[in-house]
N, C-alpha and C positions, 0 to 999 in steps of 0.2 A: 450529326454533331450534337453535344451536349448543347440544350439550348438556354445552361446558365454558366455555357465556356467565353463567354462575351459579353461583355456591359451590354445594357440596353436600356430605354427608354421604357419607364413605365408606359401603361394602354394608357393611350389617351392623353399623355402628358404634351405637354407644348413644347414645339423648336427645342427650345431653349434650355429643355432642362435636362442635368447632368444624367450620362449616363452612370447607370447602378448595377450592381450583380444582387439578387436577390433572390426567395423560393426555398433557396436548398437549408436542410435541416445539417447541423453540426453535432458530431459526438465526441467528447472529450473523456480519455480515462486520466484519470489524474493520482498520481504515485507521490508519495514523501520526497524525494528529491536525493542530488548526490552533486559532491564538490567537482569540479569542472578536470582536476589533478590531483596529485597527493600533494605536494608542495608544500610547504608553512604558509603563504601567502592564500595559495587556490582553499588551504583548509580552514583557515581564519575565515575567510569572505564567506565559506559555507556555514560554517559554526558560530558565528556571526549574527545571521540572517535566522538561522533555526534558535538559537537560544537566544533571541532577543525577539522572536513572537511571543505575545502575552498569554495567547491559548498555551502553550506549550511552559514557559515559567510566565507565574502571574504572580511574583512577589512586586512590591513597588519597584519601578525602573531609579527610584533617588539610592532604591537601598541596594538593587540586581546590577545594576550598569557599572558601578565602579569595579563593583567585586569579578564581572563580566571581563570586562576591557582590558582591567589591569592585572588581575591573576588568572583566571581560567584561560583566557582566549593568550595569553603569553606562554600556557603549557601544552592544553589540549590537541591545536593541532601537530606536534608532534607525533603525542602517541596516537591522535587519532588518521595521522598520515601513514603512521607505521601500520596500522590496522589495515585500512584501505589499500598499503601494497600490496599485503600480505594474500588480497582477493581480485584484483585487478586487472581488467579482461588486456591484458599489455597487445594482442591483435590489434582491438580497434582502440586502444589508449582510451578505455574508460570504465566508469564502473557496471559490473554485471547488473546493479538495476537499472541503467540506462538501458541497457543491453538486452535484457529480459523487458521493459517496460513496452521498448521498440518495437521486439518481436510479437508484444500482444498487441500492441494496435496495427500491424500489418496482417496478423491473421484475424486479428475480429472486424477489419477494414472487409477482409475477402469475404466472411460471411454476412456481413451485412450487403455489400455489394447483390452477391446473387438473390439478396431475399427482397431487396429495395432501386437495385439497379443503380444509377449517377444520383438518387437525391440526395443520399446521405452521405456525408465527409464524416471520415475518424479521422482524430489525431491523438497524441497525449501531450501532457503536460507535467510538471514536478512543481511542487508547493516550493520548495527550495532549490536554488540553480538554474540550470537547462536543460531542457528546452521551459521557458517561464511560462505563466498561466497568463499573464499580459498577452505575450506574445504570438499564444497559439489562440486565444477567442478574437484575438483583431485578425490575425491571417485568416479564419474562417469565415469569419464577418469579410472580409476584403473578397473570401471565395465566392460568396452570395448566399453566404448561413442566416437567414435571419430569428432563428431559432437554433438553441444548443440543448443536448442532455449531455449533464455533467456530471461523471461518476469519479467519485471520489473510489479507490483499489481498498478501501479498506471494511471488511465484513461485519465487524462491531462496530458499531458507533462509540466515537469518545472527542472531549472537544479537543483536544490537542491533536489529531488526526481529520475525523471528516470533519469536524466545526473550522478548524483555517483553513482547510482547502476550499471548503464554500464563501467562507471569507472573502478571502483571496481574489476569487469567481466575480466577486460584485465588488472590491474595489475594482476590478476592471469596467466595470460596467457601469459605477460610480464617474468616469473619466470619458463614457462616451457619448456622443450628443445623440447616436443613433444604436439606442439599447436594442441586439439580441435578444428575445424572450428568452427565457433557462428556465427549467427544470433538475433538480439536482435528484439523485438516484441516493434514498434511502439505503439503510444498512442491512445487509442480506444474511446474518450469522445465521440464518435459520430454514433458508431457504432449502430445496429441497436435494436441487441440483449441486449449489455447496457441500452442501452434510456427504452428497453419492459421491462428489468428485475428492473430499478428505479422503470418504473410506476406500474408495477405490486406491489410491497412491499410499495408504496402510497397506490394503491386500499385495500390493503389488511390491513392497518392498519387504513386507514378511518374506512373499512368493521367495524371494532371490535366497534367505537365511539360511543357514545349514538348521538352525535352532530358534524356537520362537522367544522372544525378549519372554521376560518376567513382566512387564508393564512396559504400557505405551504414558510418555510422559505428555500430554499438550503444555505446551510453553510460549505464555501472550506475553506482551511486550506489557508489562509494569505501569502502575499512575500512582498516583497520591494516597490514599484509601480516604481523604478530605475530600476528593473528587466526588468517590463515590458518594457520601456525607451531603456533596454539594447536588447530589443530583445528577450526576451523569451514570448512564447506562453501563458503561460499560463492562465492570466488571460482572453483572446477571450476565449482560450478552454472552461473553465467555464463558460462563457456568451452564449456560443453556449449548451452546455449540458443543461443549466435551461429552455434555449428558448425552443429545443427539445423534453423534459419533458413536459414541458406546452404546444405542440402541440398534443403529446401523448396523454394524459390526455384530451384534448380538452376544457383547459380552459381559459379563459379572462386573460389578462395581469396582473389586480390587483389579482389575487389567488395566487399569487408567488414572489416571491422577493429571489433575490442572496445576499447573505452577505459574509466576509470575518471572519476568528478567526485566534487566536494563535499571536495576535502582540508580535513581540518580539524587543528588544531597542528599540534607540530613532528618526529612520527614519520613517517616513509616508509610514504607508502599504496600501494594495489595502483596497480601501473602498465599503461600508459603512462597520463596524464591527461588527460584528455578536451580541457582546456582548452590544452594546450602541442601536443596530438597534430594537432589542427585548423589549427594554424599551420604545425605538420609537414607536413603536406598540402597546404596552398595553395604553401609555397614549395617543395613538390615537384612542381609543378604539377597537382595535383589541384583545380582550381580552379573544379568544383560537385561539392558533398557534400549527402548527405542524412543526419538525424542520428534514431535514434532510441533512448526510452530503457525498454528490456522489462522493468524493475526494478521500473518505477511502473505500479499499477495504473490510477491518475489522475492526471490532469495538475496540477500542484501549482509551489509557488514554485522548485524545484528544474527544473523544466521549462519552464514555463512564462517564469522572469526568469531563473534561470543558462542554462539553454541555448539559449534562444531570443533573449536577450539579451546575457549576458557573452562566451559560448562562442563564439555569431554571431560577435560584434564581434573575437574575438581571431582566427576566418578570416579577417573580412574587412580589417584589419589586415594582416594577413601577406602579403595579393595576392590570397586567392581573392574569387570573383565571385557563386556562385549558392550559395544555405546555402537548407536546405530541412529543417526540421523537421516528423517525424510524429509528430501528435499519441499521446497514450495512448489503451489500450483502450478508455479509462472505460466509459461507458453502451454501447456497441455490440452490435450484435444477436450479433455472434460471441462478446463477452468474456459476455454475461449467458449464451448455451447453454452456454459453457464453464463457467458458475460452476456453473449448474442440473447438467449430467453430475458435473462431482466431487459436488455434493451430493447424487445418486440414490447415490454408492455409499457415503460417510457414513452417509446416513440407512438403510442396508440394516439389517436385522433390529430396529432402531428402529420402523420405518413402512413401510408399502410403498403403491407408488402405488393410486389408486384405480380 
């Protein structure tokens, strides 16, 4: 029997004192998040929750909240309920990145299992929604974690992705009388096993083409370009991961192009945009493209409806002809050894394999 499947009395403790589960080491991946339904209700309480994190809009809440509550959140979820049906795992009634999220912590669960045996618990968690980040570091703590690695799903660092999910991580731990140690999992855009497991799901959906695109497009999800001003990394990460890719692959400078998506209001984000860039290309006659986007761990409404849908339309619009989107890492046998390698060197002097 697992001998932290049963409360126990620490050594040496007295009578009296309460039983604890304790020892076992926690691994948390932790994903963006997704509304519970499509609904107008279910997509408010999500859209809600996400646009009124300050990492995420960090204008004043006196001057963001009216404008929030009382116009945006009165239309948004609409269209953006229409978005989410339009990709909507209707099997198990939820969204494909719950669904993908799942299936990577049950197979990065089985690889750690064989490498570490009962010490180590996976779960995940979502910055936004459910399963909540509250709720999954006190169930692990409840399992006897007294120690977590917490990875944030996201390869570039940017504070509007891994900075509120660490956030997030220690208000929980801000609220418990009996803190978890944690270590959180740095940003991996450069790592090695990333860069082979891109180019491999390139090779591999070339592999299927009758015709090789004209350019592979990488397309990251957009920030501020004030971010980058303010110091945040993220868009070099990005410029460093597409270089990488195209050294991988061993191709010429013009086979690839970075873009930016997801502009939102009315500040100048990082350019060029994915969505104007695509037009650029077909009426320069690049007229089959292949688009993919290394930002997203999982394929998600952002992938899934904008680029496979809006971004398509706005090539195919312009004149081009063949639009070819690679899927995400998600579940794959390369993203899950990639996830297990970073977490052997996290878990080092924590646990060691068995």
């Amino acid at each position: 029997m697992n001998m932290y499947s049963e409360p126990t009395r620490p050594t040496h403790a007295p009578a009296d004192h309460p039983k604890v589960r304790f020892g076992k080491v926690g691994v948390i991946i932790s994903n963006l998040g997704t509304p519970d339904a499509t609904d107008y209700w279910s997509m408010r309480r999500y859209l809600n929750e996400f646009l009124s994190d300050r990492r995420v809009i960090d204008y004043s809440p006196w001057l963001w909240q009216p404008l929030l509550q009382l116009i945006i959140l009165s239309k948004r979820p609409k269209s953006s309920g229409a978005a989410y049906r339009g990709i909507w795992n209707n099997e198990l009634d939820e969204s494909p990145l719950l669904t993908t999220t799942r299936a990577q912590a049950e197979k990065l669960a089985a690889e750690i299992k064989a490498a570490y045996g009962d010490r180590v618990e996976v779960d995940f968690c979502m910055r936004y929604g459910n399963p909540s980040t509250d709720s999954v570091i006190r169930g692990l703590k409840d399992k006897g974690c007294d120690r977590i690695v917490f990875f944030p799903l996201y390869p570039q660092y940017s504070a509007p992705t891994t900075a509120t999910a660490n956030d997030h991580a220690f208000r929980t731990l801000m609220k418990m009388n009996w803190q978890p140690a944690i270590r959180t999992v740095p940003a991996y855009y450069d790592h090695p096993l990333y860069i082979d497991a891109l180019a491999k799901s390139v090779e591999a959906a070339y592999a299927k083409l009758d015709k090789e695109p004209d350019i592979l497009v990488t397309s990251f999800h957009g920030v501020p370009v004030r971010y980058l001003k303010e110091g945040d990394p993220y868009h070099c990460q990005c410029q460093k991961t597409t270089r990488l890719l195209k050294e991988r692959l061993g191709w010429a400078d013009d086979k690839i192009k970075i873009t930016f998506q997801s502009k939102f209001g009315p500040e100048e984000w990082l350019q060029p945009y994915t969505v104007e860039e695509v037009a650029r290309l077909a009426q320069a006659d690049k007229k089959s493209i292949a688009v993919i986007a290394p930002a997203f761990s999982s394929d998600c409404v952002e992938t899934l409806e904008e680029i496979n849908e809006e971004i398509k339309e706005s090539f195919e619009h312009a004149g081009g002809q063949d639009f070819t989107y690679i899927p995400c890492l998600n579940d794959g046998d390369d993203h899950i050894r990639m996830m297990a390698a970073i977490l052997r060197g996290e878990l080092s002097g924590w646990v060691e394999p068995v």
